[in-house]
DRENDO-1510 file (C-alpha; in Angstrom, 1 decimal, always signed):
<recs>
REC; n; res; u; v; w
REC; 1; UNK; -6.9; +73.0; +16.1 .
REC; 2; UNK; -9.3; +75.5; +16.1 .
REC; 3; UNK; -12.4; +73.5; +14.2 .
REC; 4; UNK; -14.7; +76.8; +14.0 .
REC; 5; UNK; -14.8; +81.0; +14.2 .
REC; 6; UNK; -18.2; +82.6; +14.6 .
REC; 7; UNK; -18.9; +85.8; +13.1 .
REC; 8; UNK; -20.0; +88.0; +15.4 .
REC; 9; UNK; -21.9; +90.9; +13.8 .
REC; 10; UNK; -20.8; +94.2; +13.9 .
REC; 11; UNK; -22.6; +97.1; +12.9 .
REC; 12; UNK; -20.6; +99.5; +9.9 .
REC; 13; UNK; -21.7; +101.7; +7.1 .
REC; 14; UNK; -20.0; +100.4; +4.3 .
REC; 15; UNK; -19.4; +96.4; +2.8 .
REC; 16; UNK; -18.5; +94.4; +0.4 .
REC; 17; UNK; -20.6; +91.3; +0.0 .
REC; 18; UNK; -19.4; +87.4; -1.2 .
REC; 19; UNK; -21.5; +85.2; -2.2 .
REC; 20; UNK; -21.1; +81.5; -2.2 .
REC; 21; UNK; -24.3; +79.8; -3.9 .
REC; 22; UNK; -23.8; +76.3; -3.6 .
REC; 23; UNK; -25.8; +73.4; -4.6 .
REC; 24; UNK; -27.0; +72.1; -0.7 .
REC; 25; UNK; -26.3; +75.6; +0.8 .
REC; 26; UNK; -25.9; +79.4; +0.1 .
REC; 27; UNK; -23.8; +81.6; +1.9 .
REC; 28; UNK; -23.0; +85.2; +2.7 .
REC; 29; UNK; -20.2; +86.9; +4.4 .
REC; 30; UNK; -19.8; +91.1; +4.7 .
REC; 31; UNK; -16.3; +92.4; +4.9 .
REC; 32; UNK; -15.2; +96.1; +5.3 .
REC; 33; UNK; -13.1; +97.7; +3.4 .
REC; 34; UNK; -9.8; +97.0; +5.8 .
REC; 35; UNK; -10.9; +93.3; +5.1 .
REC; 36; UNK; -12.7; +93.1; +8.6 .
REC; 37; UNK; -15.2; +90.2; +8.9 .
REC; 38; UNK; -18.1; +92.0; +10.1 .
REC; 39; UNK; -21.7; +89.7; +9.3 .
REC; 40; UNK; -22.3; +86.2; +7.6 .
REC; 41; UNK; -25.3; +84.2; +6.8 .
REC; 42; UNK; -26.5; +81.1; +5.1 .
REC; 43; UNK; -29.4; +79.4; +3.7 .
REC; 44; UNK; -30.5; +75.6; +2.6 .
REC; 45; UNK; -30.5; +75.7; -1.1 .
REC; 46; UNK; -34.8; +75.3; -2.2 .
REC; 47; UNK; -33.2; +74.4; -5.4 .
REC; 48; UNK; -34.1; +77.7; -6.6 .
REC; 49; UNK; -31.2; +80.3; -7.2 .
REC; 50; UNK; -33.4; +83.2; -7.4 .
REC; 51; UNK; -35.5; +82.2; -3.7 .
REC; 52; UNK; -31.9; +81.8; -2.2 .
REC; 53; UNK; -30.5; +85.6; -3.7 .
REC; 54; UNK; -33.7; +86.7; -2.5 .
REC; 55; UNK; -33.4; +84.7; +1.2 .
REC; 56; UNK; -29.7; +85.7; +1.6 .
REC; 57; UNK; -30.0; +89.5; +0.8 .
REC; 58; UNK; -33.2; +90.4; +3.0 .
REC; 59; UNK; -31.0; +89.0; +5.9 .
REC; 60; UNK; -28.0; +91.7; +4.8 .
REC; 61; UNK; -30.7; +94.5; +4.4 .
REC; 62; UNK; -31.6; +93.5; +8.0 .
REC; 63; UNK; -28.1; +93.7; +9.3 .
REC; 64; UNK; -27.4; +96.9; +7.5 .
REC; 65; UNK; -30.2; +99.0; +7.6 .
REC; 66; UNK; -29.3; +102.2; +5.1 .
REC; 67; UNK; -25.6; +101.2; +5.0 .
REC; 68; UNK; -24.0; +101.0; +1.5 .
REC; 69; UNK; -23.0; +97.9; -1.0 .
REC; 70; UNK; -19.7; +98.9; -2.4 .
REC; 71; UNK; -19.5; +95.4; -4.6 .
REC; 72; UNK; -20.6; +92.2; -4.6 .
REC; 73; UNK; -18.9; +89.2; -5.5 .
REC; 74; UNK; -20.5; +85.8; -6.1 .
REC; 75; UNK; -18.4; +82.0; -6.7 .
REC; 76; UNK; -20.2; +78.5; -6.7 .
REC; 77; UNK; -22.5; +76.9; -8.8 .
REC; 78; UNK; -24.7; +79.6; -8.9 .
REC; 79; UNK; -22.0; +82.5; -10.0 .
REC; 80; UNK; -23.0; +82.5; -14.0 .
REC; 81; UNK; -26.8; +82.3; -13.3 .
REC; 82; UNK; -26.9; +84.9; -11.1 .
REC; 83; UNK; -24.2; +87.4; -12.0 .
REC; 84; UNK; -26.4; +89.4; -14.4 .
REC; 85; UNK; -29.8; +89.1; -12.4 .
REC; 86; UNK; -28.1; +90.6; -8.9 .
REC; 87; UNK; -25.4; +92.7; -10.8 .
REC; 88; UNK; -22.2; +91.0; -9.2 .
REC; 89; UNK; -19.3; +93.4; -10.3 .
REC; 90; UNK; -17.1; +90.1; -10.2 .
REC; 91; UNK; -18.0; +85.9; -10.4 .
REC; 92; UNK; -15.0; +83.9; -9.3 .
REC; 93; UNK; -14.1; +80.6; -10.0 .
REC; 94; UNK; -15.0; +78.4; -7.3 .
REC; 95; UNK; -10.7; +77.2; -6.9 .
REC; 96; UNK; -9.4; +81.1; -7.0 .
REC; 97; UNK; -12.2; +82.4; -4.8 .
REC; 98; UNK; -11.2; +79.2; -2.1 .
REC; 99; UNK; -7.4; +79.9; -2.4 .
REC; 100; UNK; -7.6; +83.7; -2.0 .
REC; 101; UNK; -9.7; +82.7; +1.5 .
REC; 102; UNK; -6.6; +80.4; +1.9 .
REC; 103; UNK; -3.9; +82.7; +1.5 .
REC; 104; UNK; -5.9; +85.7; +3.0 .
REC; 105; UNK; -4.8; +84.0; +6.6 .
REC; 106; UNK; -1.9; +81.8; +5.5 .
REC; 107; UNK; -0.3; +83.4; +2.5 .
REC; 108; UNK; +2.6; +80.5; +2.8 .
REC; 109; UNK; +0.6; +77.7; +2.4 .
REC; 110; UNK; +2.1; +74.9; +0.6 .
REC; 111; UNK; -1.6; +72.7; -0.5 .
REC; 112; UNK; -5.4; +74.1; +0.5 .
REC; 113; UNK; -7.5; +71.0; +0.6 .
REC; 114; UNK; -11.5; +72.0; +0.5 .
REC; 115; UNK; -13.8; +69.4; +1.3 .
REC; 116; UNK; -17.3; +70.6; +0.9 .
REC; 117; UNK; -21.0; +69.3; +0.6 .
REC; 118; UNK; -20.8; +67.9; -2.6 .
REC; 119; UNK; -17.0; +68.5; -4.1 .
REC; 120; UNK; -13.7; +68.3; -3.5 .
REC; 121; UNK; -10.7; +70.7; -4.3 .
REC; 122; UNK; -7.3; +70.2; -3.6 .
REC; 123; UNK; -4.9; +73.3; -4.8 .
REC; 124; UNK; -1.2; +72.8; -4.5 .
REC; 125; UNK; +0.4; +76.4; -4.5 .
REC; 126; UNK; +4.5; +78.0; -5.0 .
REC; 127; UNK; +5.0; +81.2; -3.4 .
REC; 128; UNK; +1.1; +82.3; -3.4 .
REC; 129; UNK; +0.1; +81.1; -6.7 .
REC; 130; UNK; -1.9; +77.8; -7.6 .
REC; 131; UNK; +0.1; +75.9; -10.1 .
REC; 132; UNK; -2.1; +72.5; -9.8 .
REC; 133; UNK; -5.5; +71.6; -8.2 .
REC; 134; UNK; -7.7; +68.9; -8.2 .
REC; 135; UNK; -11.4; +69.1; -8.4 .
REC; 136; UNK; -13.9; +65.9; -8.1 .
REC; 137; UNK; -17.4; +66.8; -8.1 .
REC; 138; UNK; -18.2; +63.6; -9.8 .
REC; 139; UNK; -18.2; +60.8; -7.1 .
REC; 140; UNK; -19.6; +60.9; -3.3 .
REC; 141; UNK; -17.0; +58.8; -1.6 .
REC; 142; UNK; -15.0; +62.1; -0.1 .
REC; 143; UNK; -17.5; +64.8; +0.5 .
REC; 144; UNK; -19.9; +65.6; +3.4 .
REC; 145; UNK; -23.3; +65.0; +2.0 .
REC; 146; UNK; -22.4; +61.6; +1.9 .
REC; 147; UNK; -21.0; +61.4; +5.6 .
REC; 148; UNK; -24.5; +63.4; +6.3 .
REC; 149; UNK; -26.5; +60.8; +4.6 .
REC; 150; UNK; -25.5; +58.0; +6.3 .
REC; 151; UNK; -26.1; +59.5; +9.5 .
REC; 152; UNK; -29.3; +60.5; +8.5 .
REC; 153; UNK; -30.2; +57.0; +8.0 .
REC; 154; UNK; -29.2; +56.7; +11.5 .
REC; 155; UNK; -31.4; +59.1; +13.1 .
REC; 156; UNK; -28.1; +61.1; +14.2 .
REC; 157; UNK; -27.7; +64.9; +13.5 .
REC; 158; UNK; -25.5; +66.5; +11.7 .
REC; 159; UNK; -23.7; +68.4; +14.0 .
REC; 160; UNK; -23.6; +64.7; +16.5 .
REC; 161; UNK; -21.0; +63.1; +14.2 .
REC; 162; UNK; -18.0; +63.8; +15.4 .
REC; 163; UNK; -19.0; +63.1; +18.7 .
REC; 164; UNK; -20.7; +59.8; +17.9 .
REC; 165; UNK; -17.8; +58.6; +16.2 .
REC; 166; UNK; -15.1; +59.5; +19.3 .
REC; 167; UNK; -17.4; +57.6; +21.4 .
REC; 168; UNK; -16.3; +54.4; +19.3 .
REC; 169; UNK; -14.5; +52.0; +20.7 .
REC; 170; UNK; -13.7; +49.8; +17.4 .
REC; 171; UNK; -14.4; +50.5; +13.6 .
REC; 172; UNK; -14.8; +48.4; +10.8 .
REC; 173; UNK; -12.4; +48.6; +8.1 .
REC; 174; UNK; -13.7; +50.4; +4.8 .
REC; 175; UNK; -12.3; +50.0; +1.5 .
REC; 176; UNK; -10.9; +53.0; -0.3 .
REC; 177; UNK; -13.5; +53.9; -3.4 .
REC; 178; UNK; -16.6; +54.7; -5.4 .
REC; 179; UNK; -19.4; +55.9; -2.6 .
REC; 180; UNK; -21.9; +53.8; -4.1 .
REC; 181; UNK; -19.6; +50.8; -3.2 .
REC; 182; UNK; -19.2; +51.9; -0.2 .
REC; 183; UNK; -22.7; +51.9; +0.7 .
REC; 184; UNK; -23.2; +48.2; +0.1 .
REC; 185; UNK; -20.3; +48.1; +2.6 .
REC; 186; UNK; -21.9; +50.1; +5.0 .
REC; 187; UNK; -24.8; +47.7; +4.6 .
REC; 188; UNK; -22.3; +44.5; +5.5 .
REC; 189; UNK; -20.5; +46.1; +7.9 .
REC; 190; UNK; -24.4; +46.1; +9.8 .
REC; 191; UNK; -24.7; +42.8; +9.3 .
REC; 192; UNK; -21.9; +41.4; +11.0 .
REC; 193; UNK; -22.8; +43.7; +14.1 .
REC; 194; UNK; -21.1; +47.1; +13.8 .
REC; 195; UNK; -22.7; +50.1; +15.6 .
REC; 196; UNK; -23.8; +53.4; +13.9 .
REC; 197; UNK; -21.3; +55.2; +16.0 .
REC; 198; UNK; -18.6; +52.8; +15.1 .
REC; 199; UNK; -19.7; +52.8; +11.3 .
REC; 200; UNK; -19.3; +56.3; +11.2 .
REC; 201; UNK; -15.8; +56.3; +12.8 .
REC; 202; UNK; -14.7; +54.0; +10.1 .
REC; 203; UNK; -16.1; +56.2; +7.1 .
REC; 204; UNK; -14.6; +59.0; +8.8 .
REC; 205; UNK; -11.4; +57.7; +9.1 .
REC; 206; UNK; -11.0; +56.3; +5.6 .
REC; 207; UNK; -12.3; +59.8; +4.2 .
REC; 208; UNK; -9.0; +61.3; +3.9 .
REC; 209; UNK; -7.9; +58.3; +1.5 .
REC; 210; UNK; -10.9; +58.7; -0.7 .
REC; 211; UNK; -9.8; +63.0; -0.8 .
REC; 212; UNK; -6.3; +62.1; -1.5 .
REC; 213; UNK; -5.9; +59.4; -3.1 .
REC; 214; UNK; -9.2; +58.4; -5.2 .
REC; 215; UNK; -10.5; +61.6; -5.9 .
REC; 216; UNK; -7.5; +63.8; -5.8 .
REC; 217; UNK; -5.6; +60.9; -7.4 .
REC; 218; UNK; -2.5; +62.3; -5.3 .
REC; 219; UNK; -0.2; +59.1; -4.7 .
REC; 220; UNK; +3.2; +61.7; -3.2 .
REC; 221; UNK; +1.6; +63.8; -0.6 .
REC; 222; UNK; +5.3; +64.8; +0.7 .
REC; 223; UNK; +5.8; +66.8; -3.1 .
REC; 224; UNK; +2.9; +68.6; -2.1 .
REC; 225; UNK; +4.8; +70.5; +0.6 .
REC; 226; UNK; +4.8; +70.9; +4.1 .
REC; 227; UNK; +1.9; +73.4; +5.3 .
REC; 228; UNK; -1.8; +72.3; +4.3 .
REC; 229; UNK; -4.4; +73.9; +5.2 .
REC; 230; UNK; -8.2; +72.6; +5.8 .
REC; 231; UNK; -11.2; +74.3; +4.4 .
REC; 232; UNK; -14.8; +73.7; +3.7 .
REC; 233; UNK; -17.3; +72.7; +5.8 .
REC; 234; UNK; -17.1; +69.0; +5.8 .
REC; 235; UNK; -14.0; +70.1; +8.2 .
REC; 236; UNK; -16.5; +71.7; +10.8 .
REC; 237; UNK; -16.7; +68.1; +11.6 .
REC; 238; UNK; -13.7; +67.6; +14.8 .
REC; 239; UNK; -13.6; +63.9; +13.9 .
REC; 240; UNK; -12.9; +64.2; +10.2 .
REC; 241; UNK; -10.3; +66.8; +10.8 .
REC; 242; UNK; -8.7; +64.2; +13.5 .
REC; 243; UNK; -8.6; +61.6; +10.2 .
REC; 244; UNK; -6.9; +64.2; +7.9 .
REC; 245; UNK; -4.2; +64.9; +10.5 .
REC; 246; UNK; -3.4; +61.4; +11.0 .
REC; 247; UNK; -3.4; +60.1; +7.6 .
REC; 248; UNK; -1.0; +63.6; +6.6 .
REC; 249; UNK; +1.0; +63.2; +9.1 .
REC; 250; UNK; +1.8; +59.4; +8.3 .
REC; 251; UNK; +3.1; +60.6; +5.0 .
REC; 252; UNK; +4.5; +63.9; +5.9 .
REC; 253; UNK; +5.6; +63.5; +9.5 .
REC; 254; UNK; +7.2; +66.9; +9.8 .
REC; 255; UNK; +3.5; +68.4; +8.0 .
REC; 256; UNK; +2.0; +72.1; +9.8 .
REC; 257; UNK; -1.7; +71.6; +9.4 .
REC; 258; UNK; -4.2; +74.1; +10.1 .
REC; 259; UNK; -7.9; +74.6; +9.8 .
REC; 260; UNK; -9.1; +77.3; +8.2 .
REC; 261; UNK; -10.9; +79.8; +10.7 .
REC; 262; UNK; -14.2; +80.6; +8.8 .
REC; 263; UNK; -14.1; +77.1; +7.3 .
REC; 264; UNK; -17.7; +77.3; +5.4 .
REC; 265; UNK; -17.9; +80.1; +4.4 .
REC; 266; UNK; -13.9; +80.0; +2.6 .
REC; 267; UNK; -15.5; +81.0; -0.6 .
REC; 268; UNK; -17.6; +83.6; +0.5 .
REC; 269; UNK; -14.7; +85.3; +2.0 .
REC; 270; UNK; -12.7; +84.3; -1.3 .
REC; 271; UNK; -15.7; +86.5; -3.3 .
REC; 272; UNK; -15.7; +89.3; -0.7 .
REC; 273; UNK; -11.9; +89.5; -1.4 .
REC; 274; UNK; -11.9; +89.7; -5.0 .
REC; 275; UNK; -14.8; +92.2; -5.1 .
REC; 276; UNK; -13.0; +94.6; -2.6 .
REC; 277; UNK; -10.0; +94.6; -5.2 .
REC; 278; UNK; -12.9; +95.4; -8.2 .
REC; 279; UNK; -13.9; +98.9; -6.2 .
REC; 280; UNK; -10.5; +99.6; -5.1 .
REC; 281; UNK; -9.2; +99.6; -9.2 .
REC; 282; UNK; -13.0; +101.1; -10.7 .
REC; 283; UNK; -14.5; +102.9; -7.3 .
REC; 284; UNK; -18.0; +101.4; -8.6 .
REC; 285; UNK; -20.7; +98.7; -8.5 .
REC; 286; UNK; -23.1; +97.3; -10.4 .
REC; 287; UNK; -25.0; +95.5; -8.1 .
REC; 288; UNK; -28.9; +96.2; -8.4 .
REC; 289; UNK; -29.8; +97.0; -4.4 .
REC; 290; UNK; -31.7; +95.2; -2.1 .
REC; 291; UNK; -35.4; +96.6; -3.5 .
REC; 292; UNK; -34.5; +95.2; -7.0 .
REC; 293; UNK; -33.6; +92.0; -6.1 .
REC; 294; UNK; -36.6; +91.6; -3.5 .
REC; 295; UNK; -39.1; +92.5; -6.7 .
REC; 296; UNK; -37.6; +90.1; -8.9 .
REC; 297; UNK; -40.4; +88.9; -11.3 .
REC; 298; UNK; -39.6; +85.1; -12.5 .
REC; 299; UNK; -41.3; +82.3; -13.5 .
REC; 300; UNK; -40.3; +78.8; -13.7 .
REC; 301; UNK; -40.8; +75.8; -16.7 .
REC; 302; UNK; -40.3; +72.2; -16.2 .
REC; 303; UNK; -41.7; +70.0; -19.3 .
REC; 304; UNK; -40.7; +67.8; -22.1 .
REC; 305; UNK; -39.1; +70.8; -23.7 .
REC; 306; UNK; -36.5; +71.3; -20.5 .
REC; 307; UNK; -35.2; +67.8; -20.6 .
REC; 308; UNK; -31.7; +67.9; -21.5 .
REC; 309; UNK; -30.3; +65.5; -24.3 .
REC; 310; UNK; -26.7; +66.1; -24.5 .
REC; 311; UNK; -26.2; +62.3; -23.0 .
REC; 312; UNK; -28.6; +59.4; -22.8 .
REC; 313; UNK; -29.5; +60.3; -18.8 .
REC; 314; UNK; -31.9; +63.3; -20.3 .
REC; 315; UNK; -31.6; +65.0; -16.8 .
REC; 316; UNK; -35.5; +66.8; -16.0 .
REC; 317; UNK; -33.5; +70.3; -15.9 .
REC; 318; UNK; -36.0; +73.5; -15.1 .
REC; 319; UNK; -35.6; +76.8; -17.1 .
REC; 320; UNK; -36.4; +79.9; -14.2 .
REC; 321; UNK; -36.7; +83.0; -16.6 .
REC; 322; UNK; -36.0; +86.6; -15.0 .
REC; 323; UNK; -37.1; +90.1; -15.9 .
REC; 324; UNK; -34.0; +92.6; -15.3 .
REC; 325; UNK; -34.7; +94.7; -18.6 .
REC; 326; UNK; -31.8; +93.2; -20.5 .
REC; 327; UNK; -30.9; +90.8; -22.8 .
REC; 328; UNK; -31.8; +89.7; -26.5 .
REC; 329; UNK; -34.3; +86.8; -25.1 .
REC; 330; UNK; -34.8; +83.3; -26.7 .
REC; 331; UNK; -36.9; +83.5; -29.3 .
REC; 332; UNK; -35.4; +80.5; -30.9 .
REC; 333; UNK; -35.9; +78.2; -28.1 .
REC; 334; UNK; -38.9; +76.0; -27.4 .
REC; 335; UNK; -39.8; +77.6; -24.5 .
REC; 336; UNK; -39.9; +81.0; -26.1 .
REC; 337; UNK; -38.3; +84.1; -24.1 .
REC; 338; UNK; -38.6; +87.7; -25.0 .
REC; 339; UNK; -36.6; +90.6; -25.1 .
REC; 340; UNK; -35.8; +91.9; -21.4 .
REC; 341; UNK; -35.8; +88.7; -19.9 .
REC; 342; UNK; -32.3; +86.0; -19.0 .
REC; 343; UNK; -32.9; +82.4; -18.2 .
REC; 344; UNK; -31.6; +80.8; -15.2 .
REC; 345; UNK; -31.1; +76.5; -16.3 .
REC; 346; UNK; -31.0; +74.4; -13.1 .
REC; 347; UNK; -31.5; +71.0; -12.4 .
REC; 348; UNK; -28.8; +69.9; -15.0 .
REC; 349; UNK; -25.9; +67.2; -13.5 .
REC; 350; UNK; -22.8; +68.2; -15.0 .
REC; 351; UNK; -22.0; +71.5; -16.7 .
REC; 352; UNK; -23.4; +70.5; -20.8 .
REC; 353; UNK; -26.8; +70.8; -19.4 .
REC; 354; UNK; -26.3; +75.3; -19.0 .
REC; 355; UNK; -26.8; +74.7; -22.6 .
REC; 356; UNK; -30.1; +74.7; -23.5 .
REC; 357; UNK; -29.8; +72.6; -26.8 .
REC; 358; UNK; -28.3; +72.9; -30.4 .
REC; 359; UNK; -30.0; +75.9; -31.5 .
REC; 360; UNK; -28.0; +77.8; -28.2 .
REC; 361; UNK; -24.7; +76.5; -29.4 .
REC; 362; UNK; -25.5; +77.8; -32.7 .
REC; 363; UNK; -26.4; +81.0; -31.5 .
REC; 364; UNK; -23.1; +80.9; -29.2 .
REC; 365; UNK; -21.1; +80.3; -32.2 .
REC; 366; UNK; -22.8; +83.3; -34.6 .
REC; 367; UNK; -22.0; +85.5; -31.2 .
REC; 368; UNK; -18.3; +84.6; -31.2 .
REC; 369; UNK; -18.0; +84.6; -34.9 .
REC; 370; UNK; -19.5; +88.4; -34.3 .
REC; 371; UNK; -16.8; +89.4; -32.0 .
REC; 372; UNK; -14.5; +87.9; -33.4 .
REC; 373; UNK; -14.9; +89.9; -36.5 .
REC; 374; UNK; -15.6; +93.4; -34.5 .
REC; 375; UNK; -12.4; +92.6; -33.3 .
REC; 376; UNK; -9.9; +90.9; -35.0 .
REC; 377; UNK; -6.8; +89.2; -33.8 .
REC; 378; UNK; -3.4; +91.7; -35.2 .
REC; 379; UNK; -1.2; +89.6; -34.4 .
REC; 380; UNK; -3.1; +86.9; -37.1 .
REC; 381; UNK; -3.8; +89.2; -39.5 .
REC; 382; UNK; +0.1; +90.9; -39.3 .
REC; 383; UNK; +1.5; +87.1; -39.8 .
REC; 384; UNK; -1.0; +86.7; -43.0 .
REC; 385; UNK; -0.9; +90.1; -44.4 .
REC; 386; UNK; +2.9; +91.5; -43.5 .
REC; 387; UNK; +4.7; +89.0; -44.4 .
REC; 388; UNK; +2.8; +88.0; -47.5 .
REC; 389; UNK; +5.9; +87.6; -50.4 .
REC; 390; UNK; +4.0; +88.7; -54.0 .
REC; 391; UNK; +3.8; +85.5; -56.4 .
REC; 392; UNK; +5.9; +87.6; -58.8 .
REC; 393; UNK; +8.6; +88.4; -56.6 .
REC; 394; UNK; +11.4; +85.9; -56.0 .
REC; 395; UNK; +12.8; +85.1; -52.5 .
REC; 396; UNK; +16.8; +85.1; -52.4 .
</recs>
């Protein structure tokens, strides 16, 4: 099972660029326009969108000199905030952009399952479509910051996991579940004399029951189908892929399982895809150029007036305003924005907080109401008007 690919660079004149801004990590892969792998890159997030655009594309200007952007493509968390500021001709749904990588190499897979930093999506596909998927970006108990926490509080890196937790001889016994239960478990488990190395074998191997089953809430794994396919890079990790292949294989004995080559960076690739299919239909980009981006003017607000109160947590969320020469500005907000400027909103725990407060919704809803009379549904106004029988006239 092959756990890893690296990209080796290879110098062209022309690429198409994905982008995977995520919220521990951003990533960057080039492809040509025969769908050749040809340069990646990655960054830890600053928790700054704007510093990781800027971070990600002076290391592509590096790599290709005068060479020419055909389109840019961008998925993750950071796909809406940034779309307008870098001018990404397409921003993918995180699922699609992670199936297309998928079925880019294994176009007859039956279930994609990617675990990343901080989420998890299962996609169950028919003959190359996705008719179900999963997502769970709400609990820890199945993704790979948590695995990387814990081993942080053991003084072990990252990339020493796996091979820490082969060298175990025994593991404790962890119960399926919420990650912050598990951590008190973690604690017990130390009590009663369990080793780092063998604590880490055991969270390893109950990982695949907390993808599956808790957080993918997938009881039937054999009506999934028979080919799965690994992605994301919690599966970098050799001893979490050995977990998923023996838990899949207990419920679907005859199972093909395969890890993805280019595991982290999947949506990346995904992007780079999708953008290639934008210039071959239009033959044109809109992304800004490497200059642009690199002069980015922005400044960023966190106060009272960034708190977030669409629920009682009142996340401390930052506003990170941008100068690109477009856009109506804010001035309805509390933290006034003018004309020429879009604001980036970060910081916020689930999706509500992208909304900066009542007043925005309002505004959203006078925008729609706009369109939406600009132009009208025919079909509505056919079944109103048409078929409208006169009060005078009588219906046999």
């Amino acid at each position: 099972y092959v756990v890893e690919n690296r990209i080796v660079p290879k110098k062209v004149r022309e690429v198409i660029i994905g982008c995977d801004f995520g919220s521990t990590t951003a990533k960057a892969v080039c492809i040509t326009p025969q769908k050749e792998i040809v340069f990646s890159c990655y960054t830890l997030s600053k928790g700054n969108p704007i510093e990781d655009a800027k971070e990600i594309f002076r290391r592509i200007k590096d790599y290709l000199g005068d060479g020419r952007v055909l389109a840019l493509g961008l998925t993750g968390y950071g796909k809406d905030l940034l779309k307008d500021v870098l001018g990404a001709d397409v921003a993918v749904v995180e699922t699609v952009a992670h199936a297309t990588a998928g079925l880019h190499f294994f176009p007859d897979a039956d279930c994609i399952c990617d675990v990343g930093g901080v989420d998890v999506k299962i996609m169950i596909l028919r003959q190359g479509s996705v008719v179900d998927f999963r997502l769970n970006s709400q609990c820890s108990s199945g993704n790979g910051v948590f695995l990387q926490g814990v081993a942080e509080r053991f003084n072990i890196p990252l990339g020493d996991i796996a091979d820490r937790a082969f060298s175990a001889k025994a593991m404790p016994n962890f119960t399926m579940g919420c990650g912050v239960f598990l951590q008190s478990d973690i604690v017990n488990q130390q009590r009663k004399g369990w080793k780092a190395e063998e604590i880490l074998a055991g969270l390893c191997h109950v990982l695949p029951l907390n993808v599956w089953v808790y957080a993918g809430n997938i009881n039937n794994l054999a009506q999934v189908g028979k080919k799965f396919i690994l992605q994301g890079g919690t599966h970098k990790n050799l001893a979490v892929v050995k977990s998923q292949i023996d838990f899949i294989r207990s419920k679907v004995p005859e199972a093909e399982i395969y890890v993805h080559p280019y595991s982290g960076e999947a949506g990346a690739i995904g992007a780079a895809l999708i953008a290639l299919e934008h210039y071959q239909r239009y033959g044109k980009s809109n992304f800004r150029g490497f200059s642009t981006i690199e002069e980015l003017t922005y400044k960023a607000t966190t106060s009272k007036d960034t708190v977030c109160h669409w629920c009682p947590i009142n996340c401390q969320r930052s506003f990170i305003d941008v100068y690109i020469g477009e856009g109506e500005g804010r001035p309805w907000s509390k933290v006034p924005l003018p004309p020429g400027w879009v604001r980036l909103i970060v910081n916020n725990a689930c999706p509500k907080g992208l909304v900066e407060d009542e007043k925005e919704l309002k505004v959203v809803r006078e925008r729609m109401e706009r369109v939406k009379n600009e132009f009208p549904n025919i079909a509505d106004f056919v079944k109103k008007e048409a078929f409208r029988v006169p009060t005078r006239q009588k219906v046999h």
